[in-house]
C-alpha positions as CSV (number, residue, x, y, z in Angstrom):
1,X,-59.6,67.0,23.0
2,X,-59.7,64.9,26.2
3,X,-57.2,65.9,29.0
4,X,-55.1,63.4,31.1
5,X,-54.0,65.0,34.9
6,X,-50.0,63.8,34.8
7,X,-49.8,61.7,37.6
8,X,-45.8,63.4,38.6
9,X,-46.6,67.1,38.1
10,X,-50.5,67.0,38.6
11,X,-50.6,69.4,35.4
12,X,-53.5,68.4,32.6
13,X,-52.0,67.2,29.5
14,X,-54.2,67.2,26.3
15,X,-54.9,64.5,24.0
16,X,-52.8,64.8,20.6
17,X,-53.1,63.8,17.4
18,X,-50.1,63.6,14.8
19,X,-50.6,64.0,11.2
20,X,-50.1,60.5,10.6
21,X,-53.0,59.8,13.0
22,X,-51.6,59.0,15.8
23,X,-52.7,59.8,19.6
24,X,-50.1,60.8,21.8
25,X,-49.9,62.3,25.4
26,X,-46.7,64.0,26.2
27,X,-45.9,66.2,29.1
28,X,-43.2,68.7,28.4
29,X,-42.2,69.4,32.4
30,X,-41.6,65.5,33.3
31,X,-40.6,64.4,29.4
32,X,-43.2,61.1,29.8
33,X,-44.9,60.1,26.8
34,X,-47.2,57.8,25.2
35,X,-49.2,57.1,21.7
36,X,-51.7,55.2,20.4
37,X,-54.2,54.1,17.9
38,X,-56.5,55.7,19.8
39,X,-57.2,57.5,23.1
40,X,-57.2,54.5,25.5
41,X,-54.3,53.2,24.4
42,X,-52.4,56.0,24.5
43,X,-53.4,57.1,28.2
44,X,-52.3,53.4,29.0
45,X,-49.0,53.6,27.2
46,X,-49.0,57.0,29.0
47,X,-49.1,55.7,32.0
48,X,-47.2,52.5,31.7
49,X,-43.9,55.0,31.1
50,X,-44.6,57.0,33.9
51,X,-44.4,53.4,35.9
52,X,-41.2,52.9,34.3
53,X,-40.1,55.8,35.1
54,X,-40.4,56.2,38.7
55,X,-39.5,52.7,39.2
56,X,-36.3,52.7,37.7
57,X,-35.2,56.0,39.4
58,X,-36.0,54.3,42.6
59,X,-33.1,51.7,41.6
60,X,-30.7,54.8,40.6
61,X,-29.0,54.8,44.6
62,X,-26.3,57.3,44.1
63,X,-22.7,56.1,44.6
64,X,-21.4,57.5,48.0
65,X,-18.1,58.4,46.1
66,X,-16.0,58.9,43.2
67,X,-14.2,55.6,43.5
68,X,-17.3,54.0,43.5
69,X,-18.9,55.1,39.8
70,X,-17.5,52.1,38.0
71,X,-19.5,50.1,40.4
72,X,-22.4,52.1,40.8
73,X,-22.7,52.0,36.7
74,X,-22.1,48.3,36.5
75,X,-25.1,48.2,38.9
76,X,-27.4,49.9,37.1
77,X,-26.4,49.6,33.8
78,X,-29.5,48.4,32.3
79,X,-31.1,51.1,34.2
80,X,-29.2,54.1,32.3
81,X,-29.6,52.5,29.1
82,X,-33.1,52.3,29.6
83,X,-33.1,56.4,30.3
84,X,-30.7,57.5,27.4
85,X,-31.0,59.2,24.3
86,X,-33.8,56.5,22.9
87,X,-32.9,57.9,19.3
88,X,-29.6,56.8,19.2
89,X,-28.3,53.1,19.0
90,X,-27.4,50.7,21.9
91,X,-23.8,50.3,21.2
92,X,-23.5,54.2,20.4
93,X,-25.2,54.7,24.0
94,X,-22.6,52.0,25.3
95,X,-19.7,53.8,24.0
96,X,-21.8,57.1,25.1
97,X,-21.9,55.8,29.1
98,X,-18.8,54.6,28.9
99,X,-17.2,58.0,27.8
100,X,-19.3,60.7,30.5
101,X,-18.0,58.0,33.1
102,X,-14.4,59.2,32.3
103,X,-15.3,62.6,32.4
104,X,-17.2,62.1,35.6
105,X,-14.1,60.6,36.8
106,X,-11.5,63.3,35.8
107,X,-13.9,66.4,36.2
108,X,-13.5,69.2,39.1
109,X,-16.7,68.6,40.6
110,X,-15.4,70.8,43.8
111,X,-17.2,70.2,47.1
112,X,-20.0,68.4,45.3
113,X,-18.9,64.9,46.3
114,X,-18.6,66.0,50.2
115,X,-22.2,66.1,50.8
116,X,-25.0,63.7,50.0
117,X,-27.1,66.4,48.0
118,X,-24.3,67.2,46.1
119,X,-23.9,63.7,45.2
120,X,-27.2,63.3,44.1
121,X,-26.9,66.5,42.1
122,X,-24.0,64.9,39.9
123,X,-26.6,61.8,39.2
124,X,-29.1,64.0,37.9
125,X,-26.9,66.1,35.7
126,X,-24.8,62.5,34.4
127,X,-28.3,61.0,33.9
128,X,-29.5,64.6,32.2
129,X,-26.7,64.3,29.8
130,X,-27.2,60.7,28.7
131,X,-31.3,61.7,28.2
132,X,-30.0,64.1,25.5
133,X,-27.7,61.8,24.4
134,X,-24.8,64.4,24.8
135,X,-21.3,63.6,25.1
136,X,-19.0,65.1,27.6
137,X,-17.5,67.7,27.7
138,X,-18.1,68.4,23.7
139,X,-21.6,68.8,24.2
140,X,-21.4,70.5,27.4
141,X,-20.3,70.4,30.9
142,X,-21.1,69.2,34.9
143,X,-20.8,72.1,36.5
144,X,-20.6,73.1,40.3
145,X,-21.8,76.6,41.9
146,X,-23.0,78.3,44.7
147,X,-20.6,79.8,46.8
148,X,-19.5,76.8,48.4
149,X,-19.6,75.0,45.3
150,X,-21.3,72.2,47.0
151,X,-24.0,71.3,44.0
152,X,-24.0,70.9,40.2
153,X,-25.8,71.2,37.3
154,X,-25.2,70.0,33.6
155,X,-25.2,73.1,31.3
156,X,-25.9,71.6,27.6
157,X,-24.1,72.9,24.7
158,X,-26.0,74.4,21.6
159,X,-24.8,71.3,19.9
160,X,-26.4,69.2,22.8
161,X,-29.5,70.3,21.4
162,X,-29.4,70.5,17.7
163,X,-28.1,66.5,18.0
164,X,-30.6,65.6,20.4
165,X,-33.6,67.7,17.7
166,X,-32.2,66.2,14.3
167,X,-30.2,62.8,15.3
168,X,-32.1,59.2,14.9
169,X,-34.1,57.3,12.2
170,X,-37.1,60.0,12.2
171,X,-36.0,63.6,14.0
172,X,-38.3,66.3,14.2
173,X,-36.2,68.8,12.5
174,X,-33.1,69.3,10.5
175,X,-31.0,72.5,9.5
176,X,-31.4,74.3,13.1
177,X,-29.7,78.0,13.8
178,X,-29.7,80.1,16.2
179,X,-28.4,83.8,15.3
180,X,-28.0,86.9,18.0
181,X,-29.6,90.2,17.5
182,X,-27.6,92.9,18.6
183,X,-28.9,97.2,19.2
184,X,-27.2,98.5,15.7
185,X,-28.1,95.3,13.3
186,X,-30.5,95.7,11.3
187,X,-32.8,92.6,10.5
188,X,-35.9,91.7,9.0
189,X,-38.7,89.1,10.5
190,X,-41.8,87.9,8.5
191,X,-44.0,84.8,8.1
192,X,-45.4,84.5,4.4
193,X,-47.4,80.9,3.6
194,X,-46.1,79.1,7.0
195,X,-42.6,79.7,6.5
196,X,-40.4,81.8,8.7
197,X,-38.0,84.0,6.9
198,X,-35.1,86.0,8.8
199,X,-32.7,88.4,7.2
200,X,-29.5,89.5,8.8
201,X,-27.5,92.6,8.2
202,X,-25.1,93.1,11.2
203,X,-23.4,96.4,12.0
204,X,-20.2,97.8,13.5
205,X,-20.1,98.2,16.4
206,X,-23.1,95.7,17.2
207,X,-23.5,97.1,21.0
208,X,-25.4,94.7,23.5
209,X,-27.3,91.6,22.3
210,X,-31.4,92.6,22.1
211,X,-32.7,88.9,21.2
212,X,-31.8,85.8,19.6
213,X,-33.8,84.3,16.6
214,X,-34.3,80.5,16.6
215,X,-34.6,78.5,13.2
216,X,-35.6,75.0,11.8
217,X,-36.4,73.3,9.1
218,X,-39.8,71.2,10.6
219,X,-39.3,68.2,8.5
220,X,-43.2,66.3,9.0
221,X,-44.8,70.2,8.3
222,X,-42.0,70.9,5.3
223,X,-41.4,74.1,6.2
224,X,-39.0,76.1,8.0
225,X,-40.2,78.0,11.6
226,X,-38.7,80.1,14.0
227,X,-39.3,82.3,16.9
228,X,-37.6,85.6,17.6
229,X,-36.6,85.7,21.7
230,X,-36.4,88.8,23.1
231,X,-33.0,89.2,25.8
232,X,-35.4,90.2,29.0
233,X,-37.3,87.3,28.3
234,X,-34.7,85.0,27.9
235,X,-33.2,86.1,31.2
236,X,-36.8,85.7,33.1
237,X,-36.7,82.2,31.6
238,X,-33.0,81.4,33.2
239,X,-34.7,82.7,36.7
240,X,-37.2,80.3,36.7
241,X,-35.5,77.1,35.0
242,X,-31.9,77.6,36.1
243,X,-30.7,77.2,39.4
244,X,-27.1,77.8,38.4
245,X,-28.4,81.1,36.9
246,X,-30.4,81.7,40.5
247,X,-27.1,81.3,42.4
248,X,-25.5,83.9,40.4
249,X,-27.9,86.4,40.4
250,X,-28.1,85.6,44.5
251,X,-23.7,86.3,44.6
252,X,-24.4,89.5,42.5
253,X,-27.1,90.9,44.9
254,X,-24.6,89.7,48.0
255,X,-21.8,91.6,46.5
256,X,-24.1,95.0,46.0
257,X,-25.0,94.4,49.5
């Protein structure tokens, strides 16, 4: 398969090809995407978002306050829209905006709005939300940390995810769960024709969690996959992806020290 270099993270993306024949580039780190009949035309639809993309963030100035989110939304409405959850409807989104603006409004975002990359902080998380189409604080929260409390980050529900994975006129999957392995349970693993099979047998007491076992039912394959997650590599995962998760870990090692 040909290789396109993303023109945002410089990382190679390959070529695709669904199993309805269709070509696709998509690059997980910078969520830019675009399909085609063929390869040409998806590069160029590929790189027609990414356009998109960086132009409308360019128009997405941060508001200098909380007084001013009403305006700053009626500014760039179109904008916002443009970035939501594509696999829900336009009035839904509507009501969707309309309902993280109050919750902007009313949340404790601490020191977050006294500095300038604080504020910008609170955009990206708002704007991270409305991508996944999740609705505040239901489906998770705007969070500030760090010991000053001076930036935030939006921590997504598990709910966030299975509406964002199984929501819209074609989603990917359906019937999604996520279980916790803890040190006494016993369990059993296995992958017979494609499918992914999990049993559960908990025990008493359970002790500390070992790994947690995701689960879906893959709708276009007509199957049902998983992957079992073990807890270290979880954690290595929150170290890299996580800054809220890197501030804690830096306020533990201050207090050893």
């Amino acid at each position: 398969m040909n290789k396109l270099t993303c023109p945002q993270c410089k990382k190679d993306i390959e070529l695709q090809k669904s199993k309805k024949d269709v070509f696709y580039y998509f690059c997980k780190d910078c969520n830019i995407g675009g399909k085609g009949e063929n390869e040409t035309e998806a590069k160029r639809n590929f790189l027609k978002a990414y356009e998109q993309q960086k132009n409308s963030m360019s128009l997405l100035l941060p508001p200098k306050s909380k007084n001013d989110i009403p305006a700053w939304v009626q500014n760039n409405f179109n904008i916002i829209l443009q970035q939501s959850a594509q696999f829900i409807d336009k009035p839904a989104t509507r009501r969707l905006i309309d309902k993280n603006i109050k919750y902007l409004m009313s949340a404790d975002l601490k020191d977050a709005w006294n500095n300038q990359e604080g504020v910008q902080s609170i955009v990206d998380a708002f704007m991270e939300a409305m991508y996944m189409g999740a609705s505040l604080p239901e489906m998770g929260a705007i969070v500030p940390f760090g010991r000053v409390n001076t930036i935030v980050e939006f921590i997504p529900a598990v709910s966030a995810f299975e509406f964002a994975l199984t929501s819209g006129e074609n989603p990917p999957f359906k019937n999604i769960s996520i279980d916790c392995i803890y040190e006494r349970d016993n369990y059993e693993i296995e992958r017979e024709d494609g499918q992914f099979k999990f049993k559960l047998k908990p025990a008493l007491p359970r002790g500390e969690v070992v790994g947690v076992v995701v689960q879906a039912f893959d709708i276009e394959r007509n199957c049902m996959i998983g992957e079992l997650y073990d807890a270290d590599r979880l954690l290595e995962k929150a170290k890299r992806h996580s800054v809220s998760y890197k501030y804690y870990l830096n306020d533990l090692q201050l207090l050893r020290e």
